[in-house]
C-alpha positions as CSV (number, residue, x, y, z in Angstrom):
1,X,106.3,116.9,72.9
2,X,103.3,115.2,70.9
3,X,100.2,114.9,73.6
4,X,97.6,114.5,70.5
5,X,95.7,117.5,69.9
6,X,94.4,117.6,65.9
7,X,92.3,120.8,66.0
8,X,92.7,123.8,67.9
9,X,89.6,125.8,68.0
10,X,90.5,129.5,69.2
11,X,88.9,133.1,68.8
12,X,85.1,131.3,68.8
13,X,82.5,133.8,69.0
14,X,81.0,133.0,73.2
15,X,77.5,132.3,71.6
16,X,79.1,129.6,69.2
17,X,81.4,127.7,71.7
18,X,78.9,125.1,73.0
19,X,77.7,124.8,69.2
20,X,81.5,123.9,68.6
21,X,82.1,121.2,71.3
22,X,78.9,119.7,69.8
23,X,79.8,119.6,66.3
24,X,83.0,118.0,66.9
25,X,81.7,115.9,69.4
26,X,79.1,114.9,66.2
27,X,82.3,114.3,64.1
28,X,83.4,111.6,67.0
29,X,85.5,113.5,68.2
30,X,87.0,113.9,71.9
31,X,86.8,117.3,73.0
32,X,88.3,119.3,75.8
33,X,88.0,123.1,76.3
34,X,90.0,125.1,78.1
35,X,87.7,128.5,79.6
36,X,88.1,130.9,82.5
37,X,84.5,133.0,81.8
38,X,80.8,132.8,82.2
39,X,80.4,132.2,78.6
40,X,82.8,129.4,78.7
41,X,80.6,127.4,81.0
42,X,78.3,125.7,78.5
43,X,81.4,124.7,76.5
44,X,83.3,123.3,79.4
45,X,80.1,121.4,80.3
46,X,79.2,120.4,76.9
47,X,82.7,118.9,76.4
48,X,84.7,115.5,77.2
49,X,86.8,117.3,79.6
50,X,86.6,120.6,80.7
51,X,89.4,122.5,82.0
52,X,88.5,125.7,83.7
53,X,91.2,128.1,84.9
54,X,91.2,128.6,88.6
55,X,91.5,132.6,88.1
56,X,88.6,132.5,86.3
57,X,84.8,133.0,87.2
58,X,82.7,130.8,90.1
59,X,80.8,129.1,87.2
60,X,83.4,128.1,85.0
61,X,84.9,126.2,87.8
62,X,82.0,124.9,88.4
63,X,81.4,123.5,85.1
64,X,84.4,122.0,84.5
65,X,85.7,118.7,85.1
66,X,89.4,119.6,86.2
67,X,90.5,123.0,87.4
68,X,93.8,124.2,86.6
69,X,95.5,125.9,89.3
70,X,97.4,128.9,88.3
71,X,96.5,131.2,84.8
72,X,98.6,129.8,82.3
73,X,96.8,127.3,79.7
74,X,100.0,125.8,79.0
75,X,99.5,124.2,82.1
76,X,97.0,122.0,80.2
77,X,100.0,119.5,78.6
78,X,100.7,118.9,82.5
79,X,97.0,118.0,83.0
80,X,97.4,115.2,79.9
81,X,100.3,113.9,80.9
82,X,99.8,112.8,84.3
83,X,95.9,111.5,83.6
84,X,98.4,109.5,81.3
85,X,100.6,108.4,83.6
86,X,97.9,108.2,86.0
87,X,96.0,105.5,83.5
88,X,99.2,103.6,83.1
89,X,99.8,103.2,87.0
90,X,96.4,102.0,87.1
91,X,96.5,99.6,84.7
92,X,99.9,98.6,86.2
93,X,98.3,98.0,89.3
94,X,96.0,95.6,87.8
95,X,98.0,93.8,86.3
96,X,100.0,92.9,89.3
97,X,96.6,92.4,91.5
98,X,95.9,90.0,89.4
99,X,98.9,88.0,88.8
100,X,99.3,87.7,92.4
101,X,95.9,86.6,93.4
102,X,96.2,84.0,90.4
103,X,99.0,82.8,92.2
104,X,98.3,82.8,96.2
105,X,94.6,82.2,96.1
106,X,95.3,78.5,95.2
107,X,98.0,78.4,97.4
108,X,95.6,79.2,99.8
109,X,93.5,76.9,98.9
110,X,95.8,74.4,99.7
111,X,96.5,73.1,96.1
112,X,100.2,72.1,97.1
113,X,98.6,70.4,100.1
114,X,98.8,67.0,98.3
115,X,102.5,67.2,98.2
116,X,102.8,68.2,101.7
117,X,103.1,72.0,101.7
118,X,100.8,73.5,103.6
119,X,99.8,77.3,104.5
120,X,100.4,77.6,108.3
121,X,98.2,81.1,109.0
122,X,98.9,83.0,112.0
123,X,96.2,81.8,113.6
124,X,97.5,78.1,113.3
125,X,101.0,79.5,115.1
126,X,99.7,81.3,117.5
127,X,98.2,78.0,118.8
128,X,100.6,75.6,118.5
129,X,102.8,78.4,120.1
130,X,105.6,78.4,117.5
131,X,107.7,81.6,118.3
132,X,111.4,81.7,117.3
133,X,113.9,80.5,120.1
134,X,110.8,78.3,121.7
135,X,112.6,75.1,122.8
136,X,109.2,72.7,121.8
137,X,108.3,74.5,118.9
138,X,109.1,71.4,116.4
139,X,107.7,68.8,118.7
140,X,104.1,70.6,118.6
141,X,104.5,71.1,114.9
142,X,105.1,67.3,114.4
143,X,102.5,66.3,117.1
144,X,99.9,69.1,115.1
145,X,101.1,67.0,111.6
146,X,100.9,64.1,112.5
């Protein structure tokens, strides 16, 4: 699976690591770092996203913006794929908020009130009394109409 990683830093010298993240960072790059030491911390802070390794020291964790749960780095394709999922969802969601408030806040309103539909709230029912099975449930609503 393809998750979009160009360049694959490994083997950096712990002194240089920060220097790294900025230089591709310079480049316009998006950067996330993967660490599980102390001398990882400026790195993982430094970058886009920082990924510590929850066996790893107090302030990697610390620095990083997502901490991976077991040892294994491979776990990092997980992380990607459901922030992507995640984003997708979200958007989703937005989508469909807005479509539906497009739709019932006019409603509402009462912009099919000039054609004689209107929005009865519960509010409105409770007053006029209109429970299913009540014998004078359509006279009220005619007399409340009217």
């Amino acid at each position: 699976m393809e998750i979009g990683i160009d360049t694959v830093l490994a083997e950096v010298r712990p002194e240089d690591k920060a220097a790294k993240v900025s230089e591709l960072q310079s480049r316009g790059e998006r950067v996330a770092m993967v660490g599980d030491g102390v001398n990882d911390a400026p790195a993982l802070a430094q970058a886009d996203v920082g990924l510590a390794i929850g066996a790893g020291t107090d302030v990697a964790i610390a620095s990083a913006g997502v901490i991976l749960a077991g040892d294994d780095p491979r776990t990092v394709v997980s992380v990607i794929e459901l922030s992507k999922a995640t984003y997708r969802k979200m958007v989703q969601n937005l989508w469909w908020t807005a479509g539906y408030n497009l739709v019932s806040v006019p409603l509402a309103a009462g912009l099919l009130a000039p054609i004689g539909i209107v929005a009865l709230n519960a509010q409105l029912l409770r007053r006029l009394d209109l429970r299913p099975g009540h014998r004078d449930g359509d006279r009220r609503l005619a007399a409340a109409t009217v």
